[in-house]
MIKOL-14561 format. One line per field, with one value per residue: residue in three letters; z, x, y of N, C-alpha, C in turn. Coordinates in Angstrom, 1 decimal, padded with zeros to 4 digits. Example, Ala and Ser with C-alpha at 12.3 -4.5 7.8 and 13.67 -1.06 7.14 Angstrom:
<rs>
aa	(ALA SER)
nup	(007.8 007.1)
neast	(013.2 012.8)
nnorth	(-005.7 -002.2)
caup	(007.8 007.1)
caeast	(012.3 013.7)
canorth	(-004.5 -001.1)
cup	(007.8 007.9)
ceast	(013.2 012.9)
cnorth	(-003.3 000.0)
</rs>
This chain:
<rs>
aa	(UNK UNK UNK UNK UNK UNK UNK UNK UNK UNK UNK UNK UNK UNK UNK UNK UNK UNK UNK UNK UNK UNK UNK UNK UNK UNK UNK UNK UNK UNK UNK UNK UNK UNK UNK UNK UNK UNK UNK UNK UNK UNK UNK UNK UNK UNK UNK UNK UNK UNK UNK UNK UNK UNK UNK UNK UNK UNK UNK UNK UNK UNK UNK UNK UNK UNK UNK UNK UNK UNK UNK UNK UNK UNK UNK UNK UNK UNK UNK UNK UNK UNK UNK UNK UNK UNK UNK UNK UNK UNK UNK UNK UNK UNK UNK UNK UNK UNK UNK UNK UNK UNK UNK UNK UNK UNK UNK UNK UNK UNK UNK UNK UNK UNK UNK UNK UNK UNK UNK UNK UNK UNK UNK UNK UNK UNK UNK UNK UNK UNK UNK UNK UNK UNK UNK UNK UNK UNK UNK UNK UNK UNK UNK UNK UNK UNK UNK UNK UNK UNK UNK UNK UNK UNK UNK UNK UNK UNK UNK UNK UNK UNK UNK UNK UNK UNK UNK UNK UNK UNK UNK UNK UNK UNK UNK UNK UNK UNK UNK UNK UNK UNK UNK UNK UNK UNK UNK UNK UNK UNK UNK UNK UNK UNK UNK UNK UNK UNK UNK UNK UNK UNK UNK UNK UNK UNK UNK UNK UNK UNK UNK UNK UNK UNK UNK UNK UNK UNK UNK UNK UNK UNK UNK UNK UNK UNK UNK UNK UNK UNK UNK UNK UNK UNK UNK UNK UNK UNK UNK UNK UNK UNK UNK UNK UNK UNK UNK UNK UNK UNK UNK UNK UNK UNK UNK UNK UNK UNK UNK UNK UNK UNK UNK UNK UNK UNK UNK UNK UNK UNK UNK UNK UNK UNK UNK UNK UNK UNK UNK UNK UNK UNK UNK UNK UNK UNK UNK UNK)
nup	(077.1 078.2 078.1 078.8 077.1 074.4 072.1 069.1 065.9 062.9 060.9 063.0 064.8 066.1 069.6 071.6 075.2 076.6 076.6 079.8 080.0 077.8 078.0 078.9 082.0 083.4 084.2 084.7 084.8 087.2 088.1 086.1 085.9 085.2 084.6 084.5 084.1 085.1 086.7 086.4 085.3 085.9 088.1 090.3 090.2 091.7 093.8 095.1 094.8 097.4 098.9 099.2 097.2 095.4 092.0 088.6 089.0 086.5 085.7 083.5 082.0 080.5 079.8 080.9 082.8 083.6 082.3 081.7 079.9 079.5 081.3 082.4 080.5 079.5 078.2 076.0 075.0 073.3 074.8 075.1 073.2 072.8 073.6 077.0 079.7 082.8 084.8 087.3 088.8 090.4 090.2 092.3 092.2 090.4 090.1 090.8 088.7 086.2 086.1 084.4 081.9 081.7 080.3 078.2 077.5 077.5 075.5 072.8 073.7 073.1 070.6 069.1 070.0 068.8 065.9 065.8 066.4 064.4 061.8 061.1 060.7 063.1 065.2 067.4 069.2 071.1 074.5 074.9 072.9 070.5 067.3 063.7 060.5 057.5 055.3 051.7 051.4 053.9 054.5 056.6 059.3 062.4 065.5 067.3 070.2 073.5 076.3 079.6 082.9 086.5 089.5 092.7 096.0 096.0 093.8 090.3 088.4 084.8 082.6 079.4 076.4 073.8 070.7 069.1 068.4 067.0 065.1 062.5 062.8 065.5 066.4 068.8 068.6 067.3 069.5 070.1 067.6 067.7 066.9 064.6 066.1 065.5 064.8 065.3 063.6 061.6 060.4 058.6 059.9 060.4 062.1 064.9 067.8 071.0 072.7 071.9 071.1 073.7 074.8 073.6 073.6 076.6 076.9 075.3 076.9 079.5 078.2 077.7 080.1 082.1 081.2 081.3 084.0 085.4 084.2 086.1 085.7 083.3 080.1 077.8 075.2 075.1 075.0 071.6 070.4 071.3 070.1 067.6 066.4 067.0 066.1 066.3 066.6 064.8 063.7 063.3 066.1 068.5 071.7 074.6 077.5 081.4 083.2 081.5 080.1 076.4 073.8 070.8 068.7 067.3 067.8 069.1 070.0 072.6 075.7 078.6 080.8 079.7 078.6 076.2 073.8 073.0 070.7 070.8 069.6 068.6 065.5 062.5 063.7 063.9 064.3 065.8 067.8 069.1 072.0 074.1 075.4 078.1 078.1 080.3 080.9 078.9 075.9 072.9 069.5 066.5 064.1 061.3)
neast	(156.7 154.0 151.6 149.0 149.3 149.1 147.1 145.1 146.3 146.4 143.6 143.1 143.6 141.4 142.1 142.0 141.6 143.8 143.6 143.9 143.2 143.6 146.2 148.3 149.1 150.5 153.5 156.6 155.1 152.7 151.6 149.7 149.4 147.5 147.2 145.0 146.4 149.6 152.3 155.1 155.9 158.2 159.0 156.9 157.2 159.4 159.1 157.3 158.9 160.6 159.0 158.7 157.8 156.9 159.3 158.6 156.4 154.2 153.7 151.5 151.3 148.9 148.9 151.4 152.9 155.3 157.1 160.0 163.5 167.0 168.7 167.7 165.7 163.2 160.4 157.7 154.1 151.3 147.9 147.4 148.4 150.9 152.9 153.6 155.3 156.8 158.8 159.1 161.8 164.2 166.6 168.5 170.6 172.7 175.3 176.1 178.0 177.1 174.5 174.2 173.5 170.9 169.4 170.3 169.2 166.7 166.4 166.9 164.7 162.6 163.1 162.9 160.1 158.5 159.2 158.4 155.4 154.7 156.2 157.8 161.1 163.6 166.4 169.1 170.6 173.4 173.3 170.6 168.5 165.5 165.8 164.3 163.4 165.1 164.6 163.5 161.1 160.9 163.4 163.9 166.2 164.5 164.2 162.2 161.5 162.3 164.4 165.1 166.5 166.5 168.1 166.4 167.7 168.4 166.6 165.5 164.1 162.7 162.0 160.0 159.3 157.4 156.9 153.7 150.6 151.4 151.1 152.7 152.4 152.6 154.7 157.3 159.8 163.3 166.3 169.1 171.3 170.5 168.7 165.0 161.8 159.9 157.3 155.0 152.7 153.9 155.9 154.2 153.1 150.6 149.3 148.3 147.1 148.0 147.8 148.7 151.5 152.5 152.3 153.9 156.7 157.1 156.7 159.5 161.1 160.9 162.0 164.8 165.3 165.1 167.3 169.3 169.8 169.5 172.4 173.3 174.2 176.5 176.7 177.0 175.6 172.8 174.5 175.7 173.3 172.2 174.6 174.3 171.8 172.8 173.1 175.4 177.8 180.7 181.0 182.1 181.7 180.8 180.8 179.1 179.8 178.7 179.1 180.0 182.6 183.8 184.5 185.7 185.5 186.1 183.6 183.5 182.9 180.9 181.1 181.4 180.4 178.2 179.0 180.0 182.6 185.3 187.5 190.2 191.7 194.1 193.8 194.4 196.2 197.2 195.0 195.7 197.4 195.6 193.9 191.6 188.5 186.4 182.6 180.9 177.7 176.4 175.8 175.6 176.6 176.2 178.4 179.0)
nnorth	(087.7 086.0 083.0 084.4 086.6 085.8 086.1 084.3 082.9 083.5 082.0 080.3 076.9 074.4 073.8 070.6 070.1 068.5 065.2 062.7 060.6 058.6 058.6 056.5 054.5 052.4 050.5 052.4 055.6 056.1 058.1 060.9 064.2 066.3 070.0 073.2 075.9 077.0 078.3 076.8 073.8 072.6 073.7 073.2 070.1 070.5 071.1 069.4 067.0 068.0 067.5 065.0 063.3 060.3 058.9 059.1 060.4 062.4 065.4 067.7 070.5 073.0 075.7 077.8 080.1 081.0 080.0 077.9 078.3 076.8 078.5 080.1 081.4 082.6 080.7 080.1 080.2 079.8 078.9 075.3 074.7 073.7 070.4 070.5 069.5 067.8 065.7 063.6 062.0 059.8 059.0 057.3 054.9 056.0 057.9 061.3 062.5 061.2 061.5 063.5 062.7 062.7 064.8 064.5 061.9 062.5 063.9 061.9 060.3 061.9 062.5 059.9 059.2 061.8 061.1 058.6 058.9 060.7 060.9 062.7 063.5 064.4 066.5 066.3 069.5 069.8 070.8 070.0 070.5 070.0 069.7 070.4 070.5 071.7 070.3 070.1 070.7 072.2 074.1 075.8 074.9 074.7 075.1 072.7 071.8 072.3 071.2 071.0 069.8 069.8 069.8 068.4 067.9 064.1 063.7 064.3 066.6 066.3 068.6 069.3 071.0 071.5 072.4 072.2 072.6 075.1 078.1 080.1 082.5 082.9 081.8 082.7 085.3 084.4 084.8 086.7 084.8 082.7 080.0 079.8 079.5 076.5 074.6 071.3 071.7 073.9 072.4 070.6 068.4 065.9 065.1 066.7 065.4 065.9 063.8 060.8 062.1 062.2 059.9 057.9 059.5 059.3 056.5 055.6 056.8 055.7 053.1 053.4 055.1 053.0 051.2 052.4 052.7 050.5 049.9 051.5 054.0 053.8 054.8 053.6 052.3 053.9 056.2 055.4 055.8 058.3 059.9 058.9 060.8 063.4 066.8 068.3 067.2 067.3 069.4 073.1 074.9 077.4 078.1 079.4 080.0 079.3 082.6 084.1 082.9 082.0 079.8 078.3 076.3 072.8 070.6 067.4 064.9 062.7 063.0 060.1 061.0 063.1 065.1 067.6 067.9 069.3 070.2 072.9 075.4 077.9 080.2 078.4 076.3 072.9 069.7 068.3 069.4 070.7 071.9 069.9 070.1 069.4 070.1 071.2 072.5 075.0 077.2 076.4 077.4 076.6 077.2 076.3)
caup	(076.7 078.7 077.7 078.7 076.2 073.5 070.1 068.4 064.7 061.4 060.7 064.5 064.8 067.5 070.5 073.1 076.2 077.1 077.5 080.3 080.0 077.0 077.9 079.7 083.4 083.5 083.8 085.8 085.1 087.6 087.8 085.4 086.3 084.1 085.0 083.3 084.3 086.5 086.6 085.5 085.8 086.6 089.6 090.9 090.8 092.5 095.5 095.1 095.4 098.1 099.7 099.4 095.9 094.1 091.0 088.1 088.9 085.4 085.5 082.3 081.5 079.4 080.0 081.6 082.7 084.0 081.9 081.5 079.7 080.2 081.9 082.8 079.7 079.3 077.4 075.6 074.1 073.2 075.5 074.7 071.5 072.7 075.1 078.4 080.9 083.8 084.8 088.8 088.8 091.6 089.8 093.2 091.8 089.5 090.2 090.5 087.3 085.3 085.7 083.1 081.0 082.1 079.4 076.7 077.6 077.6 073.8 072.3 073.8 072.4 068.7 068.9 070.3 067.4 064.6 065.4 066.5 063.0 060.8 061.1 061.2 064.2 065.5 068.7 069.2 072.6 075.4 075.0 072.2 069.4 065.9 062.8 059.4 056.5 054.0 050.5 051.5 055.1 054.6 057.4 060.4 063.6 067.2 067.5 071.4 074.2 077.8 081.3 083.9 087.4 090.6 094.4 096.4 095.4 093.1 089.3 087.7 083.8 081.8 078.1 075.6 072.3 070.0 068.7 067.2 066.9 063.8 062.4 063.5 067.2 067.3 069.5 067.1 067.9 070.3 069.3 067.6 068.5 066.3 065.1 066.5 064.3 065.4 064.2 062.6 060.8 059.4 058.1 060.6 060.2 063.9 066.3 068.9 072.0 073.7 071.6 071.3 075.2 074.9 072.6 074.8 078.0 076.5 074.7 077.8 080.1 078.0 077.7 081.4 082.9 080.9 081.8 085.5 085.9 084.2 087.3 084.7 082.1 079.0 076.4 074.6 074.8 073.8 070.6 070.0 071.0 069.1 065.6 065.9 067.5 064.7 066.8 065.9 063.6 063.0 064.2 067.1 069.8 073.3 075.6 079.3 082.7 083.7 080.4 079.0 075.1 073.5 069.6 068.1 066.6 068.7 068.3 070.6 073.8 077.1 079.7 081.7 079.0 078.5 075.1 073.9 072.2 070.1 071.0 069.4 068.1 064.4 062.0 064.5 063.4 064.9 066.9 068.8 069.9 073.4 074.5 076.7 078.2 078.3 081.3 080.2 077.8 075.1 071.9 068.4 065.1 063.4 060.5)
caeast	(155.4 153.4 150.6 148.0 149.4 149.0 146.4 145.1 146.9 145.0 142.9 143.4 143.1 140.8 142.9 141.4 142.2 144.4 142.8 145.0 142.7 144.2 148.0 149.1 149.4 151.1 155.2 156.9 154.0 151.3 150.6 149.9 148.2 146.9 146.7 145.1 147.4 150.6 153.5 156.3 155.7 159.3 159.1 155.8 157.9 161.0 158.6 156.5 159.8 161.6 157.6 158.7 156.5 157.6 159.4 157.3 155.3 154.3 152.8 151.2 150.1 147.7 149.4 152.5 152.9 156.6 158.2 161.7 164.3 168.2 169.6 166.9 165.2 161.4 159.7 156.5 153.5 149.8 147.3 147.3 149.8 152.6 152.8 154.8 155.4 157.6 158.8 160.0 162.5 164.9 168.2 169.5 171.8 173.2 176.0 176.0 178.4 176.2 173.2 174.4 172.9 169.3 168.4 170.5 168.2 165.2 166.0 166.6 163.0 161.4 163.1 161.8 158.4 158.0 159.4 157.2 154.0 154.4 157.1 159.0 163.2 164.1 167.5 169.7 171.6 174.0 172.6 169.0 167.3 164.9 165.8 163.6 163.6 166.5 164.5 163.1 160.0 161.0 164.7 165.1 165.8 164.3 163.9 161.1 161.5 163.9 164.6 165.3 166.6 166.2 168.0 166.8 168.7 168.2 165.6 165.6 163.0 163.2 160.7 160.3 158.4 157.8 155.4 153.2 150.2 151.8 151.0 154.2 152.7 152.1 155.9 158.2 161.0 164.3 167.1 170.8 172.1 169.6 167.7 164.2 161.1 159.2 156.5 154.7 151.9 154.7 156.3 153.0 152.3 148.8 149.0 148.6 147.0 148.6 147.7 149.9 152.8 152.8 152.5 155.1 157.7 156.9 157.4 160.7 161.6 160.8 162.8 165.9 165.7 165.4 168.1 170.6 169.7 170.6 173.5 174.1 175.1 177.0 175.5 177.1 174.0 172.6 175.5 175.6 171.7 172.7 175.4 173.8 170.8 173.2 173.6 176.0 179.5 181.5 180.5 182.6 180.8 181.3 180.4 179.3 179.8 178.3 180.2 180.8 183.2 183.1 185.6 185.5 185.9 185.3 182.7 183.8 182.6 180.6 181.8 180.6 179.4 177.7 179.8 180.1 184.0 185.6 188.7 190.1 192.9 194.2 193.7 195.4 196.9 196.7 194.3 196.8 198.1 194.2 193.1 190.4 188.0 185.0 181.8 179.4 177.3 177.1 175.0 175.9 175.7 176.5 178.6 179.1)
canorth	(087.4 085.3 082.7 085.0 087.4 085.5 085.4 083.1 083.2 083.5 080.7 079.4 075.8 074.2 073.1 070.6 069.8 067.2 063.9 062.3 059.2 058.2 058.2 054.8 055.3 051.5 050.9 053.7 056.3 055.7 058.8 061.9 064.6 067.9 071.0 074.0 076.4 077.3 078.5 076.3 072.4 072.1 074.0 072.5 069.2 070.0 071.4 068.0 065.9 068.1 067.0 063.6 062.7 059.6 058.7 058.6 061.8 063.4 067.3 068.5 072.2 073.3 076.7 078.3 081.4 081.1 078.5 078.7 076.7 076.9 079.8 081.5 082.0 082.3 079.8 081.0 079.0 079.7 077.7 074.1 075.0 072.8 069.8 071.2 068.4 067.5 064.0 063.6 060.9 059.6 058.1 057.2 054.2 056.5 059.4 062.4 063.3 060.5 062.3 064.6 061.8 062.7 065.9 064.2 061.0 062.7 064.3 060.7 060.0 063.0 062.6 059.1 059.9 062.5 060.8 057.5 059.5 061.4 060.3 063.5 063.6 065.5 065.4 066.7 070.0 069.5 069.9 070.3 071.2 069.3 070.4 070.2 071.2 071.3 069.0 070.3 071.6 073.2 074.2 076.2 074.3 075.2 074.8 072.5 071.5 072.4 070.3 071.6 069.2 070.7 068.3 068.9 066.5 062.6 063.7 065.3 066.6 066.8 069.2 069.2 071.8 070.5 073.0 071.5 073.3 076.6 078.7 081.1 083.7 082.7 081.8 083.9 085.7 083.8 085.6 086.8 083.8 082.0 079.4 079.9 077.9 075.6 073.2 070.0 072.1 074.9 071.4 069.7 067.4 065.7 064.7 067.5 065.7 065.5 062.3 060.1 062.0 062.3 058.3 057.7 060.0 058.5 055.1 056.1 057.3 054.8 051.7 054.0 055.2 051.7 050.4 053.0 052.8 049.3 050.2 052.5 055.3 053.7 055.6 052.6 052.0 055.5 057.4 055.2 056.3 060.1 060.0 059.5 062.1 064.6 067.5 069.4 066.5 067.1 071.1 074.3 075.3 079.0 077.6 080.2 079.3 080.0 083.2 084.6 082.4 081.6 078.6 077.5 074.6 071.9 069.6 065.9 063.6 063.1 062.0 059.6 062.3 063.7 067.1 068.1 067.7 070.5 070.9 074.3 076.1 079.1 079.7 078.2 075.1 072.0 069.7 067.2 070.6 071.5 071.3 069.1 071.1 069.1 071.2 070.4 073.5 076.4 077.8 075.8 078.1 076.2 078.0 075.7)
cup	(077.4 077.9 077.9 077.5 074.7 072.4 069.7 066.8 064.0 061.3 061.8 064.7 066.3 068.2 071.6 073.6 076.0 077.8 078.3 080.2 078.6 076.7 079.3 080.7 084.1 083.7 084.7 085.6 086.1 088.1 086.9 085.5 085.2 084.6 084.0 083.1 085.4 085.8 085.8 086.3 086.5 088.0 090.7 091.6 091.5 094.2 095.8 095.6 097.0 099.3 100.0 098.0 095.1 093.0 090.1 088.0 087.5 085.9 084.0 082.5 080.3 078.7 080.6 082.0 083.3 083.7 081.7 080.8 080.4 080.3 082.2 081.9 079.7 077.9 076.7 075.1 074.5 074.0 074.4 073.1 071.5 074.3 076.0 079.5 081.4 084.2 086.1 088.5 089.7 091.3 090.7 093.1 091.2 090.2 090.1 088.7 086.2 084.9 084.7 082.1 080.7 081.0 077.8 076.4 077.0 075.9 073.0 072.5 073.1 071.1 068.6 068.6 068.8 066.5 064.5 065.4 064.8 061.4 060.8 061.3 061.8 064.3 066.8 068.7 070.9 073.4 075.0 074.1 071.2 068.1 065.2 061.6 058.2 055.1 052.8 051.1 052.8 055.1 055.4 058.5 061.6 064.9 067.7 069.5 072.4 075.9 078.7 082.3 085.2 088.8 091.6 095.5 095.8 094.0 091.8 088.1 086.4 082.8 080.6 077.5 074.4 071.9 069.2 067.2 066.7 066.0 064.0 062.5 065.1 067.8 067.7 068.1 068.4 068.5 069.4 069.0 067.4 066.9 066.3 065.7 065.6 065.5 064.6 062.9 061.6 059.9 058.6 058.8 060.5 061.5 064.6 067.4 070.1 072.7 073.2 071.2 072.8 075.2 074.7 073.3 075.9 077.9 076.1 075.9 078.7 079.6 078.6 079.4 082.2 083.0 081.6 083.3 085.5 085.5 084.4 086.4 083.1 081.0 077.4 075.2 074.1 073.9 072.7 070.1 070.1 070.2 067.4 065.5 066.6 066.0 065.2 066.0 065.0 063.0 064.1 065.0 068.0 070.6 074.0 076.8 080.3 082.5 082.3 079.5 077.8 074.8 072.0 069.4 067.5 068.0 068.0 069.2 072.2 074.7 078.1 080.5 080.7 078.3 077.0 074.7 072.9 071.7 069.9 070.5 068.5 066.4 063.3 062.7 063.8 064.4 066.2 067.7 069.5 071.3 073.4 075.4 076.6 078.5 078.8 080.1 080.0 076.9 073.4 070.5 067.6 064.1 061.6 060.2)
ceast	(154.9 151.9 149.1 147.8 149.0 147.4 146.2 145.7 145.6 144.8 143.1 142.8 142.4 142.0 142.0 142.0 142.6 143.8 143.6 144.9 143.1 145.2 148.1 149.1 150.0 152.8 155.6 155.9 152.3 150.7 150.9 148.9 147.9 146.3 146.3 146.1 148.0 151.7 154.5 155.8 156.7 159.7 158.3 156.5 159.0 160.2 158.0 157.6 160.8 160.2 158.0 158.1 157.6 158.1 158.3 156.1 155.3 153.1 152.7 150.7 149.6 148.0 150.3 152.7 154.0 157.8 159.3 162.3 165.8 168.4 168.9 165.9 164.0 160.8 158.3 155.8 151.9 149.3 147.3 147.9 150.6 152.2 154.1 154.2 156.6 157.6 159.4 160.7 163.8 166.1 168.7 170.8 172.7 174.2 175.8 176.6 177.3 175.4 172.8 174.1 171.4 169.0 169.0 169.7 167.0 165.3 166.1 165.3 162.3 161.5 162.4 160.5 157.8 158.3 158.3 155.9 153.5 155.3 158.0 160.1 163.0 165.3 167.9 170.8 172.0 173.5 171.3 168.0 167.2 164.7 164.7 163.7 164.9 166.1 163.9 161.7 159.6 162.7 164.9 164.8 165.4 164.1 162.5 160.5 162.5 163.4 165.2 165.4 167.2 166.5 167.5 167.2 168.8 167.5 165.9 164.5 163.4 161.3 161.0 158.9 158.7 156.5 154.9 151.8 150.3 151.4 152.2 153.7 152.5 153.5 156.4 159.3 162.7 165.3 168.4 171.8 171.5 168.8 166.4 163.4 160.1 158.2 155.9 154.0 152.6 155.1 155.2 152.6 151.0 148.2 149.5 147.7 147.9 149.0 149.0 151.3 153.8 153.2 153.8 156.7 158.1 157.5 159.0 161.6 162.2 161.9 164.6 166.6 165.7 166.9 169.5 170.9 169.9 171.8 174.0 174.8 175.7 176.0 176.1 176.2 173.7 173.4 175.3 174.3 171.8 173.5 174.8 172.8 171.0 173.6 174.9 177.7 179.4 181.1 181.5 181.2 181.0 180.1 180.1 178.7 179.7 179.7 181.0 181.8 183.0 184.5 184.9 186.1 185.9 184.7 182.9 183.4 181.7 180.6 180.9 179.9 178.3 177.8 180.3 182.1 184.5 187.1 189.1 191.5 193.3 194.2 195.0 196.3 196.1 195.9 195.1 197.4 196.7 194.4 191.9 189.8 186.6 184.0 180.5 178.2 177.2 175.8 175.8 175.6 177.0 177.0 178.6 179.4)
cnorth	(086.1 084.7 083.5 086.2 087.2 085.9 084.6 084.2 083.5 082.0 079.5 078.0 075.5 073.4 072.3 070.3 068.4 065.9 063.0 060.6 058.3 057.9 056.9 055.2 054.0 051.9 052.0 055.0 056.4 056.9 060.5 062.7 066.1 069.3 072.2 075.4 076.5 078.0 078.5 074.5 071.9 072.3 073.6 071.6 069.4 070.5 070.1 067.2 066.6 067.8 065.5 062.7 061.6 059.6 058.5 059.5 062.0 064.8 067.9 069.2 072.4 074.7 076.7 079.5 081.9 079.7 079.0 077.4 077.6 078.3 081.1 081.7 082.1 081.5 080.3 080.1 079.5 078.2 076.8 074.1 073.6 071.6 070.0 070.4 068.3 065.9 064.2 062.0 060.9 058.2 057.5 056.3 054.9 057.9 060.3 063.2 062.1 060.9 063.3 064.0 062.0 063.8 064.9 062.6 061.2 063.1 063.1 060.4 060.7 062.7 061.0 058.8 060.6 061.7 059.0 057.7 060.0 061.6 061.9 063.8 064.9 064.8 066.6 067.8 070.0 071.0 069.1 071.0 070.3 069.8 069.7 071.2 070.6 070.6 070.5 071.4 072.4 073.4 075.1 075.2 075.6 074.5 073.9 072.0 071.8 071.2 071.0 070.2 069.6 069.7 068.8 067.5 065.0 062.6 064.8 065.2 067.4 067.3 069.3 069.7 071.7 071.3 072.0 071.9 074.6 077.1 079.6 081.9 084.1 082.2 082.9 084.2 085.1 085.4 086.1 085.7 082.5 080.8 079.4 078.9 077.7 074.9 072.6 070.7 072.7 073.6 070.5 068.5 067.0 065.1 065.7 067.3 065.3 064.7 061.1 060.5 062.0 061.3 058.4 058.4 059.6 057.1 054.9 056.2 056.4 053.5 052.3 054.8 053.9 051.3 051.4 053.1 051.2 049.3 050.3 053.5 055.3 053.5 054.8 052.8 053.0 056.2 056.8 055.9 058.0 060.5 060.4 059.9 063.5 065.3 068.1 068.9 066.7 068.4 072.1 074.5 076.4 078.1 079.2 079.7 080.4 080.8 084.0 084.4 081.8 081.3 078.6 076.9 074.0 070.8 068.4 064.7 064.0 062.3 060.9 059.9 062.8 064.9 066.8 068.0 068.3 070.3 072.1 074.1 077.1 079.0 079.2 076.8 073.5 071.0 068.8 068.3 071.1 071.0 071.0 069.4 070.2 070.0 070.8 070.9 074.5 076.0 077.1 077.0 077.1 076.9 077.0 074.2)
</rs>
């Protein structure tokens, strides 16, 4: 299902357009540009930087009509529902295996972003996705945002789709396994405009990407801050990896690189007999 396919819900809220003149364009953003529709933002930019385009690029859509997140998947979202942006950035001090720091970067910025924009607890399932929900008066959790980070040579461009004014009946129905999706409006948000949670991300972003790039990689700092609004530690977890492979576990820690860190072992073994399997990426399900 594609944004053209869409509906408005019952009782459809007004959506406007994205005012770009309102989001900062200071600090490493100088420029952000808005489109009303395309494609996929993330693929615009990886042709823009394999063009040569600066660090710092941002691409917002208004629409999508070939978004994708991990592994192919299709992304879905009523016009101007959800803010879906791309960010071009050119790590070059930084490593190659480090860079596996860049989606779990970007979800620290977004739960920030959201939770100061609108006081909402969000928190982080490994890799790439922005949970919400679980409290008293929204007890299921859901899927409120996912990340895509996409390299072409020196350059990696990271996209992030965060619903926003969705109504439940304009969400997609979750996959096999799959977590549903929520957004700000489904949780009672009283802020669905866009402009300042754009801010608020960007900013987020920006301190936390400086600092780790002078760092040249070392994700010190970071990891502590990933660490405690990751939901995933410290839960049985089934991995499913490129290529068909699927590991369980328990998920206990996460590496310098960024790879997810698995205690595997047959049932019944105690835990000092497990193997320790790092997990670039894979498909995370929560089992408990």
């Amino acid at each position: 299902m594609k944004a053209d396919d869409f509906t408005p819900g019952q009782g459809a809220l007004e959506r406007k357009p994205l005012d770009v003149s309102a989001v900062p364009t200071d600090g490493m953003w100088p420029t952000i540009e808005v489109v009303t529709r395309t494609g996929s933002t993330n693929a615009d930019l990886l042709t823009r930087a394999r063009q040569g385009a600066p660090e710092g690029l941002v691409l917002v859509a208004e629409a999508q009509t070939a978004g994708r997140g991990r592994l192919d998947r299709e992304w879905v979202s009523p016009p101007r529902a959800a803010l879906t942006f791309s960010m071009l950035l050119r790590p070059a001090v930084v490593t190659a295996p480090r860079r596996g720091w860049l989606p779990l970067l970007t979800g620290v910025a977004v739960v920030a972003g959201i939770r100061g924009a609108t006081g909402i607890s969000t928190t982080l399932k490994w890799p790439n996705d922005v949970l919400a929900g679980g409290t008293r008066s929204h007890p299921q959790v859901g899927k409120l945002a996912g990340i895509l980070a996409e390299a072409t040579g020196d350059a990696v461009v990271v996209g992030v789709g965060l619903n926003v004014s969705t109504q439940a009946d304009e969400l997609p129905p979750p996959g096999p396994g799959a977590l549903p999706a929520t957004s700000l409006h489904v949780l009672g948000s009283r802020l669905l405009d866009r402009e300042p949670l754009l801010t608020g991300i960007l900013l987020a972003f920006e301190r936390r990407y400086q600092a780790w790039r002078q760092a040249k990689g070392n994700p010190a700092a970071l990891r502590a801050e990933y660490l405690e609004y990751c939901e995933t530690l410290g839960r049985q977890v089934r991995v499913e990896r490129p290529g068909g492979q699927v590991l369980s576990g328990e998920a206990v820690d996460v590496d310098s690189d960024g790879r997810l860190v698995v205690l595997v072992s047959p049932e019944g073994a105690v835990r000092a007999g497990r193997a320790v399997v790092p997990v670039a990426a894979g498909d995370v399900v929560h089992l408990r």
